[in-house]
N, C-alpha and C positions, 0 to 999 in steps of 0.2 A: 730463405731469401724472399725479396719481393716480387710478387707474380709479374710476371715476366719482365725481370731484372735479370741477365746469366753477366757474370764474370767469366771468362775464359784466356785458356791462352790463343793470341793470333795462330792462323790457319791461312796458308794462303787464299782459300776462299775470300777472305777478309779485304782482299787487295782492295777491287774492285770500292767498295764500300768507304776505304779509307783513302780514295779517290776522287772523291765526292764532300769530305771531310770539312767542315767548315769553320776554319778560325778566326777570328779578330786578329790583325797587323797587332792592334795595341795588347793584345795578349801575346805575342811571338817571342818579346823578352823572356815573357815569363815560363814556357814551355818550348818544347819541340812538336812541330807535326808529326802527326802519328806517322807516316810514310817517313819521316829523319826517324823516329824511334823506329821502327823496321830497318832501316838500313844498320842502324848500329847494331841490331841484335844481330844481324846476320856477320858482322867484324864481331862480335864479343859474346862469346857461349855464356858469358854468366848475368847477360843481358835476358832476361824472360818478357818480350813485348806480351801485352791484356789486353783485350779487349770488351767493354762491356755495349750490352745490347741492353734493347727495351723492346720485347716482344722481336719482330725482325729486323729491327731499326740498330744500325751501330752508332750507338750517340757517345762512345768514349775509347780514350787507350791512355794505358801509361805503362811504363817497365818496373819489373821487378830485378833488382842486381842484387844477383849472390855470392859474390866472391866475397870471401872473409877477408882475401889481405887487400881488396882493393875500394873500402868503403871507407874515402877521408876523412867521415864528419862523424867515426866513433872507434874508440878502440875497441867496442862490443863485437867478436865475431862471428857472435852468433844474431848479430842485427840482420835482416833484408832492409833493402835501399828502395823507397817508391819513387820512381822518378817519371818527370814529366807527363803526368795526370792532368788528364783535361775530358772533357765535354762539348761536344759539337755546340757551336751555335744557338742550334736553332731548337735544342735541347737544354740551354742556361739556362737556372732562374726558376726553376719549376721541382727543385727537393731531390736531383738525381745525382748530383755527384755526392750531396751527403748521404742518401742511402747507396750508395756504391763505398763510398770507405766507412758505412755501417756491419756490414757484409763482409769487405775486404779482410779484418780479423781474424775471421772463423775461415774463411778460404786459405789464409795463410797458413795458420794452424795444421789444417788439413794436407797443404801438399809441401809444404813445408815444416813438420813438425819440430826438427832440430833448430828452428828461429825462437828467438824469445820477445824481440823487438822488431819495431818497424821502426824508419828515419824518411825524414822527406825534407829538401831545405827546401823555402817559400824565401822571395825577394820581399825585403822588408819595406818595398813600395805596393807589393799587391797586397793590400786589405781584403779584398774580399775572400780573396782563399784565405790569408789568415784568420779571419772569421770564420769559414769552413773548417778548416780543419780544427780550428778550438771547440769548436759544437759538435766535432764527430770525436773530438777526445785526445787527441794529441795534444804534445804538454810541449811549450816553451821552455826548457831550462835556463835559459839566457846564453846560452852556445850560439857562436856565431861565426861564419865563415865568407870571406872577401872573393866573392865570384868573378864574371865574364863582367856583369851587368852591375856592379856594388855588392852591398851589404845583403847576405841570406840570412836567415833563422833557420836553425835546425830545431824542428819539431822531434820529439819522439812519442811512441805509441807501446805500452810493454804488452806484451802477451802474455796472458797467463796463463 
């Protein structure tokens, strides 16, 4: 990993921190706040909220969902689902979300070794994540699915 880059799972310690959290309105379509990703995991066991740090700074969260029969966007059950990934603010723009789903792989592998794939759907209006996640290696297959907000892409990512 990158020196002080940690992925982990949320701790309530974390509260505080994703308290503080800062999003763009015009990114709220595109993700949940980390404190909505908290609440869901705490209704949904197969919900795993993340958090990533930089050094002692919490500049990120998104979920990992492992339920095999509850992941829409592939018949694969042995896929995990990353969901609503994001980065603070005041953290954008500076190469940390793409080494965080540089990383992401080998972390999965690790506590999840019975995964083969990862899935993430991106709103086919955010370009820029789309742009990130192509450079971090996620693949388009042309799979698509009709959200809250329009048109998603479903990315996938294999493990090997």
């Amino acid at each position: 990993m990158m020196a002080g880059l940690i992925i982990r799972p949320f701790m309530e310690s974390d509260l505080e921190a994703l308290g503080n959290y800062c999003l763009p309105i015009e990114q709220a379509i595109y993700t949940s706040l980390p404190l909505n990703v908290i609440e869901d995991f705490r209704k949904d066991k197969y919900n795993l909220p993340m958090v990533i740090y930089l050094d002692e700074d919490l500049i990120g969260c998104f979920a990992l969902y492992t339920d095999k029969a509850g992941n829409q966007y592939t018949s694969n059950e042995n896929a995990i689902l990353l969901k609503s990934f994001s980065l603070d603010l005041r953290h954008q723009k500076k190469g940390l979300a793409f080494k965080a789903l540089k990383v992401l792989p080998d972390m999965i592998k690790l506590s999840h070794p019975d995964k083969d794939e990862i899935i993430l759907t991106v709103h086919h209006s955010n370009v820029p994540a789309i742009n990130l996640y192509k450079k971090a290696g996620f693949i388009d297959k042309g799979y698509r699915f009709n959200g809250e907000e329009g048109e998603e892409f479903i990315f996938h990512f294999a493990l090997d």
